[in-house]
C-alpha positions as CSV (number, residue, x, y, z in Angstrom):
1,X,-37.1,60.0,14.8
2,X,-32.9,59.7,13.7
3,X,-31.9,61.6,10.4
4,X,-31.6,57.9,9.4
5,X,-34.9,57.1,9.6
6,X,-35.9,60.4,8.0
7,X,-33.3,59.6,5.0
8,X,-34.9,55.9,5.1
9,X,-38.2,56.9,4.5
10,X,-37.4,59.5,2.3
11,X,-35.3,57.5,0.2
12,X,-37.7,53.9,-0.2
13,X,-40.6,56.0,-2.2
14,X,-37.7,57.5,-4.7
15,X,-36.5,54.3,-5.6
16,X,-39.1,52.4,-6.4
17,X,-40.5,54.7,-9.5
18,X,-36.6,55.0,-10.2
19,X,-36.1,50.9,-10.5
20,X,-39.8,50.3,-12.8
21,X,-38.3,53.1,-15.4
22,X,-35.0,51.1,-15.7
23,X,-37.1,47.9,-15.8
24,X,-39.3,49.0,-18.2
25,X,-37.3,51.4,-20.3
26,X,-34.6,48.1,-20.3
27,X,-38.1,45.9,-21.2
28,X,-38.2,48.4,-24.4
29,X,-34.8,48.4,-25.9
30,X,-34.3,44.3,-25.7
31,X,-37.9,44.3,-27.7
32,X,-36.5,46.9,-30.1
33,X,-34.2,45.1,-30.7
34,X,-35.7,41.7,-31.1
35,X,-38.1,43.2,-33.2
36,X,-35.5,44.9,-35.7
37,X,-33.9,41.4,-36.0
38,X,-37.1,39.8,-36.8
39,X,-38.2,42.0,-39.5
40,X,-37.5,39.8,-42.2
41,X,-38.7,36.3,-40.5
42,X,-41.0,34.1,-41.5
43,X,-42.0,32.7,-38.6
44,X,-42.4,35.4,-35.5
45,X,-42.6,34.5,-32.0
46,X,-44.1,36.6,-29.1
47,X,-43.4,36.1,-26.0
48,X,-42.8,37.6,-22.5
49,X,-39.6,39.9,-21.9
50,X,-36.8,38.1,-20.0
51,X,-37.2,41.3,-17.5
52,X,-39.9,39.5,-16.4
53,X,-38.4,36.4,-15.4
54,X,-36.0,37.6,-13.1
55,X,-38.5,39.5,-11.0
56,X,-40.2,36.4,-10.6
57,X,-37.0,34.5,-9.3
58,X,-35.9,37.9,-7.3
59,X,-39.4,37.5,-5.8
60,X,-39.5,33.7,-5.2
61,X,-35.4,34.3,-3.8
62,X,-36.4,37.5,-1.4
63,X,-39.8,35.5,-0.1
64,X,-38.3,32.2,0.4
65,X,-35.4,33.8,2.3
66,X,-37.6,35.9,4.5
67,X,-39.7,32.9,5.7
68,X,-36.6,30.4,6.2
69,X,-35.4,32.9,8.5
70,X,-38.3,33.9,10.3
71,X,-38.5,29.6,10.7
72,X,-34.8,30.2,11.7
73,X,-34.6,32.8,14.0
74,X,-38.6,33.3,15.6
75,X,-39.1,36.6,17.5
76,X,-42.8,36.6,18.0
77,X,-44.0,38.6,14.9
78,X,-44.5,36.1,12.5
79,X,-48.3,35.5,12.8
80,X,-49.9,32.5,10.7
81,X,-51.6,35.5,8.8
82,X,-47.4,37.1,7.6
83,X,-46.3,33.2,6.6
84,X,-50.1,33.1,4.8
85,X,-49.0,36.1,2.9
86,X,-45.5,35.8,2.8
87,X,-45.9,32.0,0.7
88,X,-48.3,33.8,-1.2
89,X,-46.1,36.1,-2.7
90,X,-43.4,33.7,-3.2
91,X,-46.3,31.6,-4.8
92,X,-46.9,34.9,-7.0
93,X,-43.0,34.5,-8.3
94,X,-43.4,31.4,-8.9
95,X,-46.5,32.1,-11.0
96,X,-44.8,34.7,-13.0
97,X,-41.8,32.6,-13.7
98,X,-44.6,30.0,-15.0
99,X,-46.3,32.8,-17.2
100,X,-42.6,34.0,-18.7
101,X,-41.4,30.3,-19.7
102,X,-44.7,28.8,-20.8
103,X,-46.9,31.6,-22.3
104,X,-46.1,32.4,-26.6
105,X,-48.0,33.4,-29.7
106,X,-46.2,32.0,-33.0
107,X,-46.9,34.1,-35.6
108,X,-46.5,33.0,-39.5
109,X,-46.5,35.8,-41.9
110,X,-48.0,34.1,-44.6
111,X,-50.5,31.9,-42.9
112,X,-53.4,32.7,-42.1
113,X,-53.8,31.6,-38.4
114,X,-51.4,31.8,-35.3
115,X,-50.6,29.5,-32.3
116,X,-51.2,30.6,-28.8
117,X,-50.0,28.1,-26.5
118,X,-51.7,29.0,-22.4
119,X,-50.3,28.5,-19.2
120,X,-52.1,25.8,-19.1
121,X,-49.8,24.5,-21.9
122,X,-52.5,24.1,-24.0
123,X,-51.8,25.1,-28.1
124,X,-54.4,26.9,-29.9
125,X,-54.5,27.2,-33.6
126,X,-56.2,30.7,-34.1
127,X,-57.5,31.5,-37.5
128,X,-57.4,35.0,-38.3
129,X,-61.0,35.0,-39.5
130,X,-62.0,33.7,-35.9
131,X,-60.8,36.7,-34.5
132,X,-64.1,39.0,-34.1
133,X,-62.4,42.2,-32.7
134,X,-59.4,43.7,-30.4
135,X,-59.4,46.4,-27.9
136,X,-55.6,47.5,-27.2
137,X,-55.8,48.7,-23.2
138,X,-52.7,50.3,-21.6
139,X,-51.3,47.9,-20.5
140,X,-53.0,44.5,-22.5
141,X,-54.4,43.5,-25.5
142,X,-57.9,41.9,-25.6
143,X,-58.7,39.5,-28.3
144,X,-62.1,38.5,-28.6
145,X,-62.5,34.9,-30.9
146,X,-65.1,32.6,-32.0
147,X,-62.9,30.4,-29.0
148,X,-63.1,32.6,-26.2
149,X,-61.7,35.7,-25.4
150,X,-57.7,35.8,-24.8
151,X,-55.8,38.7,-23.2
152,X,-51.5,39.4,-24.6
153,X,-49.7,41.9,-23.0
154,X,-48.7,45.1,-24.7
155,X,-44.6,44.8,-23.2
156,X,-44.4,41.0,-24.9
157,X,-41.6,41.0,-27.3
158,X,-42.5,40.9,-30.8
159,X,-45.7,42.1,-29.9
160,X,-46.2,44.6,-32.7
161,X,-46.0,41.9,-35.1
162,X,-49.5,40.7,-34.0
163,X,-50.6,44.2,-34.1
164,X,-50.1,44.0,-38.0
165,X,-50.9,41.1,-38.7
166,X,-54.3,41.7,-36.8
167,X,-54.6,45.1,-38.6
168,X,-53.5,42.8,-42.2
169,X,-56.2,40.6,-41.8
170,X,-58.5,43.7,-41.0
171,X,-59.3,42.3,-37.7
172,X,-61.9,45.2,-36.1
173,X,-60.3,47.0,-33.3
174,X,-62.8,48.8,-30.7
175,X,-62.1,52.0,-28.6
């Protein structure tokens, strides 16, 4: 093996952790500040972090490119199964993109429901009182209602909001 493909491999596994932090710890600041600009709203809206919209297009760009040149320029590698998975991940970008543009919980601070509107683009009018309990996870929120059950990220912006309006309307979290 060259020194370059020591350094190469060597090199991949520190960058990935590195790149999440700076995605995530970006993720935090824009919400901190969204949320210190909506403290004296009326009318709150959660939604997903723009962070998360462009690694759905850098992942729809970085797929799509990789199988118009393995259409381009065929070496023999490209089995059915890498184009199967290949347009699956691109699929996956596309599906996050979806999630980031479509997905929001409007929030009124002295009402006592909030709108959830789905990927499906359907609008729910929650009432508070439908809300029969919580569990906050590491990494999402589980909200269990008279409707079904509905699962918000804990990285959406605004996000605390819901916590206290959830914890306001004494809304029963579980451990």
């Amino acid at each position: 093996m060259s020194k370059m493909q020591i350094i190469i491999r060597i090199i991949i596994p520190a960058i990935i952790p590195i790149a999440l932090g700076i995605l995530l710890s970006n993720i935090d600041k824009s919400n901190s500040i969204e949320l210190f600009n909506n403290l004296t709203k009326e009318h709150i809206t959660i939604r997903m972090p723009k962070a998360y919209m462009w690694v759905g297009c850098l992942d729809i760009s970085f797929f799509a490119t990789c199988l118009v040149l393995m259409a381009c320029f065929p070496n023999g590698t490209a089995t059915p199964w890498v184009w199967v998975l290949f347009c699956l991940f691109a699929l996956l970008g596309v599906a996050i993109v979806w999630v980031t543009t479509i997905w929001k919980v409007e929030i009124f601070r002295h009402e006592d429901y909030f709108l959830l509107r789905t990927v499906t683009l359907r609008t729910r009018k929650i009432q508070y009182c439908e809300c029969i309990s919580f569990k906050l996870g590491a990494n999402s929120l589980t909200l269990k209602t008279s409707m079904g059950t509905f699962h918000i990220d804990c990285k959406a912006t605004n996000f605390e909001f819901l916590m206290a309006m959830l914890a306001q309307h004494k809304v029963k979290g579980i451990q």
